[in-house]
C-alpha positions in Angstrom: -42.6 57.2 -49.9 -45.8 55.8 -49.2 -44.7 52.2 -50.1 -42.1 52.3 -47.7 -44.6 53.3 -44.8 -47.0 50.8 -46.0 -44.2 48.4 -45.1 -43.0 49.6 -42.0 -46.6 49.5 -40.9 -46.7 46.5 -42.3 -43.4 45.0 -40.2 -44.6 46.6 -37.3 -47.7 45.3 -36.9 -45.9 41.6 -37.9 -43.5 42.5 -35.0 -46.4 43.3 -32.3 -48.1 40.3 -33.3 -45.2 38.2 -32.9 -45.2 39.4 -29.2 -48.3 38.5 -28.3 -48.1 34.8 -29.9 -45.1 34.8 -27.9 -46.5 36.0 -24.5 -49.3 34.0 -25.2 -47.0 30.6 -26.1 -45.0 31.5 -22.9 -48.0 31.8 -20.5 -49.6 28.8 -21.6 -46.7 26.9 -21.4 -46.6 27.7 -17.8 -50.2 27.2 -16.7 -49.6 24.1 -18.7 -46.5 22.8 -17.1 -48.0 24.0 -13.1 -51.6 21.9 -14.1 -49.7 19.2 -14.6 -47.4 19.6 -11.6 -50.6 19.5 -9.3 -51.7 16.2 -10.4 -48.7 14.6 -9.0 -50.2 14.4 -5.5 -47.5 11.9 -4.4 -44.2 14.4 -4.6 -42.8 15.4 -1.6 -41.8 18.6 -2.5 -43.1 19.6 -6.5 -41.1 23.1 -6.8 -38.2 20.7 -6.9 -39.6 19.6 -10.6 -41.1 23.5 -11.6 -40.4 24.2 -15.1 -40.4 27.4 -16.6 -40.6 29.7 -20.0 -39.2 32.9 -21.1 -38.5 35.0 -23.9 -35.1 34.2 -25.9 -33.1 37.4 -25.8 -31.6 36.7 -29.4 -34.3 36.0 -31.0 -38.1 36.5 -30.8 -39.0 33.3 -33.1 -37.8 31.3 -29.7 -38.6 30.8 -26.6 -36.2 29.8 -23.9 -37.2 26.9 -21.6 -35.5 26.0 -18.2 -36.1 22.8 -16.7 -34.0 21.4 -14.0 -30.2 22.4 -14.6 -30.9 22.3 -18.3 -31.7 25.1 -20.5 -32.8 25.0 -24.7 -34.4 27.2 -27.2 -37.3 26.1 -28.5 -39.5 27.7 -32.0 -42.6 28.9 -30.0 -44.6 29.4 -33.3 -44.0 25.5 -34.5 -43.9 23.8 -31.1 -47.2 23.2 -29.3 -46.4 24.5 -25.4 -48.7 22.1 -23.4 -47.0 18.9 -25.2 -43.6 20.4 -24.5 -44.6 21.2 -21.0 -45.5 17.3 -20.4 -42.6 15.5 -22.3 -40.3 17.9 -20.3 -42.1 17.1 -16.9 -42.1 13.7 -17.6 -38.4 13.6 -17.9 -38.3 14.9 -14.6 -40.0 13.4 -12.6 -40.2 10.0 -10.8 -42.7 7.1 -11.5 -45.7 8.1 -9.8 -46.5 5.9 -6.7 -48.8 3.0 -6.4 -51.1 4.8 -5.0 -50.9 8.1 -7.4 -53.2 7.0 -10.6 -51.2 7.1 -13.9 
């Protein structure tokens, strides 16, 4: 009996952690994905480009990611949330402007 409460304790404390790499992945993907947002002085209205990041329902190994009209599932634990949060901006948005540096 104590074996199998040594691995539900076990599970658990696997689960909670899970949660808080997940709430962690999600929250920097955002603060991530509005940083680079702001640098785009020359967009005449950014919240048109907003990205965002929430927890997959189905499964709590993914992380659900809605930019524009699209939506996927992405593995937060194997995907780095800054680099995602750039390649997805960057396939929104325009070319910056002359005057906006690169």
């Amino acid at each position: 009996m104590s074996l199998t409460i040594a691995v539900a304790g076990s599970l658990a404390e696997g689960v909670a952690m899970l949660t808080r790499g997940r709430k962690q992945w999600l929250h920097d993907f955002n603060i991530a994905a509005l940083d680079l947002l702001a640098q785009r002085l020359d967009l005449a209205n950014p919240e048109e480009y907003r990205l965002g990041a929430e927890p997959c329902e189905d499964d709590p190994e993914r992380v659900r990611v809605i930019y524009g009209m699209l939506r996927e599932n992405f593995c937060w634990a194997t995907t780095d949330p800054t680099g995602l949060a750039g390649r997805l901006l960057q396939s929104l948005l325009p070319e910056p402007s002359p005057e906006q540096p690169s």
